[in-house]
Wavefront OBJ file of the C-alpha trace (Angstrom):
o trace
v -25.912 -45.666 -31.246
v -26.258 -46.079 -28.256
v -27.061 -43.521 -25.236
v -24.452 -44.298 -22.962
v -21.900 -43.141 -26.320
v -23.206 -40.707 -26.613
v -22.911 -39.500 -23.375
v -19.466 -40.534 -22.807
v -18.769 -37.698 -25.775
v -20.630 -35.164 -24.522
v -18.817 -35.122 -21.297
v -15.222 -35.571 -22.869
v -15.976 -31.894 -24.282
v -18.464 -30.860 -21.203
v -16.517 -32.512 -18.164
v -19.175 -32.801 -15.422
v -16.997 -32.890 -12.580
v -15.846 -28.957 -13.405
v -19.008 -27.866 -13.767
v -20.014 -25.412 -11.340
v -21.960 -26.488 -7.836
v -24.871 -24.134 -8.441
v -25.446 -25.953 -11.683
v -27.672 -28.787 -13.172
v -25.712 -29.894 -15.932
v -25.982 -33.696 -16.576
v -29.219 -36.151 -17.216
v -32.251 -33.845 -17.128
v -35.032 -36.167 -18.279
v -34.239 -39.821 -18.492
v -35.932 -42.155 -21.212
v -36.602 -45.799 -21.755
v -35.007 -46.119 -24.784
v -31.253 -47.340 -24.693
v -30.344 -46.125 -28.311
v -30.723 -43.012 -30.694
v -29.875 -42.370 -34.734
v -30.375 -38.863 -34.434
v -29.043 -36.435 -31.790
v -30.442 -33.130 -31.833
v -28.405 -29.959 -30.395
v -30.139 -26.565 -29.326
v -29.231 -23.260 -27.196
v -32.741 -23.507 -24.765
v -34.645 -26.745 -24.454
v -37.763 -24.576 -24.287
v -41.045 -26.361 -26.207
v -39.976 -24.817 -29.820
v -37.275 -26.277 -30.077
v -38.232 -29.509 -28.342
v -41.069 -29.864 -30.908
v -38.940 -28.853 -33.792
v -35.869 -31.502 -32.631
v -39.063 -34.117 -32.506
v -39.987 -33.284 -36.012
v -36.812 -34.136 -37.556
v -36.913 -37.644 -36.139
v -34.648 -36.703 -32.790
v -34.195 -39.566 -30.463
v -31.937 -37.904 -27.686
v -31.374 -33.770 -27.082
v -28.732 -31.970 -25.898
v -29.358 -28.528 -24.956
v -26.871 -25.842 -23.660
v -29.411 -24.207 -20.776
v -30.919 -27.095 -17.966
v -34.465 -27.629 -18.104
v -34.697 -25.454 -14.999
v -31.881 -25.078 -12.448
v -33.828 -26.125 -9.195
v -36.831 -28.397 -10.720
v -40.755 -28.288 -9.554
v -43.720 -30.082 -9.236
v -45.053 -29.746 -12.952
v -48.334 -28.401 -11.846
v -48.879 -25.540 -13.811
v -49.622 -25.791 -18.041
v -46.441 -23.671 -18.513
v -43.306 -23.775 -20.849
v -42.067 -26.591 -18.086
v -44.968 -28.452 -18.838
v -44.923 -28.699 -21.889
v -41.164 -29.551 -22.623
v -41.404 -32.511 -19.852
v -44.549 -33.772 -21.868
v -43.211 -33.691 -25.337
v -39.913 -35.338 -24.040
v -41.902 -38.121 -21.937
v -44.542 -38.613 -24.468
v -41.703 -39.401 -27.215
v -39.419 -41.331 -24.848
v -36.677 -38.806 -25.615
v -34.217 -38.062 -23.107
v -32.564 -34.466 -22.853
v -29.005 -33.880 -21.458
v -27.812 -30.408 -20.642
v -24.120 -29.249 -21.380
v -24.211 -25.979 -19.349
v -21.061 -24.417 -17.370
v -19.834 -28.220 -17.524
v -19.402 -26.688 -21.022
v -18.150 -23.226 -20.418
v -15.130 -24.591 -18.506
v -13.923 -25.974 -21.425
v -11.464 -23.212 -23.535
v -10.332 -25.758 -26.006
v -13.925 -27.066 -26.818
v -16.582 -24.966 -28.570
v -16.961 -22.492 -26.215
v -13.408 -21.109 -27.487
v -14.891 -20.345 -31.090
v -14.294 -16.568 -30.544
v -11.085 -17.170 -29.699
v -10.081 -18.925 -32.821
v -11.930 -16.635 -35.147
v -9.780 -13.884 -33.448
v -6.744 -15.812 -34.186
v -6.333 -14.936 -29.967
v -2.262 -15.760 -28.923
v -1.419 -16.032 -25.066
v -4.468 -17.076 -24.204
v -5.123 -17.274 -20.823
v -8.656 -18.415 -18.812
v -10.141 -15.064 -16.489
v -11.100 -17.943 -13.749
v -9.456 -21.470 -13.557
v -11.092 -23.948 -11.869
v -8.794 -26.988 -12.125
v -5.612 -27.759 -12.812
v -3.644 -27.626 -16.320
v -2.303 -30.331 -17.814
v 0.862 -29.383 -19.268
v 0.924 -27.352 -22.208
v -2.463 -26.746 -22.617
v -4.847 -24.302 -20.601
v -6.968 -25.080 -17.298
v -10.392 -25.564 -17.406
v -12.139 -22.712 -16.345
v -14.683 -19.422 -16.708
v -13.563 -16.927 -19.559
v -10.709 -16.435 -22.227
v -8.558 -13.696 -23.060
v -5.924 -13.344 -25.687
v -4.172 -11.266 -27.627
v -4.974 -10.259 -31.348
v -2.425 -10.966 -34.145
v -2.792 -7.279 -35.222
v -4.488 -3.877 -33.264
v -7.993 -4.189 -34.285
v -11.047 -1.333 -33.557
v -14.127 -2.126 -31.526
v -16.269 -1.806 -34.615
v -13.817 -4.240 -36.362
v -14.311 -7.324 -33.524
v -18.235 -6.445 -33.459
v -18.255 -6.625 -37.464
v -16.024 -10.293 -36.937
v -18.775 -11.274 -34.579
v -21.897 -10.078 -36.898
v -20.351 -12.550 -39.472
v -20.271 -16.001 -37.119
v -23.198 -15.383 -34.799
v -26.658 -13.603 -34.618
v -25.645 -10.167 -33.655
v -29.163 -8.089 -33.020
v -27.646 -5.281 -31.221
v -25.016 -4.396 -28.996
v -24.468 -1.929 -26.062
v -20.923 -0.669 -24.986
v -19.862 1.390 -21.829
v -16.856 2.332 -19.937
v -13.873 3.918 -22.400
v -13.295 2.989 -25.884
v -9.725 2.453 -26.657
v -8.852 3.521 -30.180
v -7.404 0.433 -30.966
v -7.541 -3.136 -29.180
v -4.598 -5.618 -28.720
v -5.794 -7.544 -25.850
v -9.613 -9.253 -25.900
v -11.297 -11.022 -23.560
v -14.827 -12.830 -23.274
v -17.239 -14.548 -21.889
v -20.283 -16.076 -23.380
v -23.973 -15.751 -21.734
v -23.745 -13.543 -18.568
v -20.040 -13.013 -17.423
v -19.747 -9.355 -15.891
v -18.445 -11.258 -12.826
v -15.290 -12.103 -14.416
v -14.871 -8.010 -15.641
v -12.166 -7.537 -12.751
v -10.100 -10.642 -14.106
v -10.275 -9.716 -17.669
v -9.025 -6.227 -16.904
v -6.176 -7.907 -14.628
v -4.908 -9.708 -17.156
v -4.733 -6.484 -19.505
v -7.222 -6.934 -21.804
v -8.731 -3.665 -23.079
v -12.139 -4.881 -24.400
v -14.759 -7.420 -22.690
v -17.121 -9.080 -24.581
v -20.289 -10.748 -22.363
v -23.658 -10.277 -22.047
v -26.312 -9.633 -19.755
v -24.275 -6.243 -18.212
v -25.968 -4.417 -15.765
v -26.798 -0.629 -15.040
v -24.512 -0.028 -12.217
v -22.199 -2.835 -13.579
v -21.808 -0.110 -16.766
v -21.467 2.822 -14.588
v -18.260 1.133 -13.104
v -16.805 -0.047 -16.212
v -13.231 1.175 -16.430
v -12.240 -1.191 -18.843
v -14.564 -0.777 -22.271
v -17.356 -3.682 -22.114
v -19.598 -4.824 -25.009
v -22.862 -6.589 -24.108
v -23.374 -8.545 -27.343
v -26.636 -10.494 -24.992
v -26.933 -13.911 -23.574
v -27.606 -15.581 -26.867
v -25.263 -14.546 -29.896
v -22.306 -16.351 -28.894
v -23.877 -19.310 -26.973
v -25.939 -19.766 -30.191
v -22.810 -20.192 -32.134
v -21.248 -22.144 -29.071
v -24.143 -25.006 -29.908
v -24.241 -24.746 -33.233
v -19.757 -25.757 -33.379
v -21.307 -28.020 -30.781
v -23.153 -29.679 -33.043
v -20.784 -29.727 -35.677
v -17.762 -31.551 -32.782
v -20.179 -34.016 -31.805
v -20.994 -34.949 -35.587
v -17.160 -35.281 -36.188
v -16.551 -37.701 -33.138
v -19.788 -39.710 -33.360
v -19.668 -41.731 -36.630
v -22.852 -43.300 -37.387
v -25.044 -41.155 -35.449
v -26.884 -38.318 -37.308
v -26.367 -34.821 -35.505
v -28.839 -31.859 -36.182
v -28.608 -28.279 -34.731
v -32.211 -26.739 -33.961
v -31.496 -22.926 -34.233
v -32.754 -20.440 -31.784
v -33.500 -17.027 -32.310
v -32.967 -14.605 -29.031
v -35.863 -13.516 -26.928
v -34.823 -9.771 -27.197
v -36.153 -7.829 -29.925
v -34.910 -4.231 -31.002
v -37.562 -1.610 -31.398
v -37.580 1.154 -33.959
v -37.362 4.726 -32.460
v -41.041 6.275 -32.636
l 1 2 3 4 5 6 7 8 9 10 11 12 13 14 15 16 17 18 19 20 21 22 23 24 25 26 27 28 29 30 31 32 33 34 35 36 37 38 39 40 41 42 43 44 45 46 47 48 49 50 51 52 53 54 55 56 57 58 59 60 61 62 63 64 65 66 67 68 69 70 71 72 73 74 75 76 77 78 79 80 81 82 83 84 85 86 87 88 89 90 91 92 93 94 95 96 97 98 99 100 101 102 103 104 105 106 107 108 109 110 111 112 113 114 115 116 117 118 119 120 121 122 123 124 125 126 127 128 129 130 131 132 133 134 135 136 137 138 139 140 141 142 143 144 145 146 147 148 149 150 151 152 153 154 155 156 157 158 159 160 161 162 163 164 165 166 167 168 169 170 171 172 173 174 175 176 177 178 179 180 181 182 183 184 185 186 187 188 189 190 191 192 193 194 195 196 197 198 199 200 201 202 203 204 205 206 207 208 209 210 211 212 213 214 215 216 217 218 219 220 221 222 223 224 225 226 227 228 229 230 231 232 233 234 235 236 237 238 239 240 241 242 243 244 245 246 247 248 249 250 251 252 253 254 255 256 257 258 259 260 261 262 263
């Protein structure tokens, strides 16, 4: 198939022109080649999963995370390095879906969402316009729950779709939750929207100290990678659907974060 396809479906589900101005979402390393069989999909194109994408015969990458948001001289033997060599050495070109992604409610990024069965949904930060009847593209979803559910009830429906290693929760716990909200990777700077559309629970990661102290609305920090890794992995999975006749693989990550026993 060739490249230029495939790009054209990427950015039908990851519009670039929405994605935000600090970003690098788009073309990180261009390649030669003008065609691919095999389309690999990953959270982090760090040199694991690079290699491992390689070894099952990929021809083109798409990661979730840019190959680094303000690009350097590669002049150090570091993970850069080494994921610009193995893509240049192959001729493989990786493309990054990042908050060109996250604007996106109705593509993957909205998988919590529709495992929550979420009605009135509404996006915590709009960044363009609505077409009618359906939502706006933006930062954040919120929604409410068919029935009350508890917090250990919406962490136990997360534990069953995404890698779930721990989670931390802060400001007050509502006995029961009718109104959720969420943002995957780091979205504590959307807590002030989700709690002004009424939601009672927020669901991010990445929550800071004093971010926690301030909490009046009850936050869980699932971490930057459990629902992004299930973002890429539906990714993977949408792309496969639209693209006939290319092969689509998803190169699982596991999170960087490791719990510790108590001595």
């Amino acid at each position: 198939m060739q490249l230029t396809n495939i790009r054209s479906e990427i950015e039908r589900i990851a519009p670039l022109a929405a994605a935000a101005a600090w970003d690098a979402s788009g073309l990180q390393v261009a390649a030669r080649r003008r065609e691919a069989a095999i389309l690999a999909v990953c959270l982090d194109p760090k040199p694991q999963s690079i290699a491992l994408a390689l070894d099952r015969g990929a021809e083109c990458i798409l990661s979730h995370h840019p190959l680094s948001l303000k690009p350097t001289l590669p002049n150090r033997l570091d993970a850069w390095h080494e994921s610009l060599r193995l893509l240049l050495r192959a001729d493989v070109p990786l493309y990054a879906a990042h908050t060109s992604l996250d604007v996106n409610p109705c593509g993957p990024v909205g998988w919590l969402a529709e495992e929550l069965r979420l009605e009135r949904r509404c996006v915590l930060e709009p960044v363009a316009a609505a077409s009618e009847g359906e939502l706006p593209l933006g930062f954040g979803l919120a929604g409410d729950v068919p029935e009350a559910m508890s917090i250990e009830e919406i962490i136990a429906l997360i534990a069953r779709h995404a890698p779930l290693p721990s989670v931390s929760a802060c400001g007050p716990q509502p006995e029961i939750v009718r109104r959720v909200a969420y943002c995957t990777g780091s979205g504590s700077s959307l807590i002030g929207a989700a709690q002004s559309v009424g939601a009672e629970v927020f669901i991010t990661g990445d929550v800071k100290y004093h971010t926690a102290l301030d909490a009046e609305i009850c936050l869980l920090d699932v971490g930057h990678h459990s629902l992004e890794e299930e973002m890429m992995r539906r990714m993977a999975m949408q792309l496969q659907e639209r693209l006939e006749g290319l092969e689509v693989i998803f190169v699982p990550s596991v999170s960087p974060f490791r719990p510790q026993p108590m001595p």
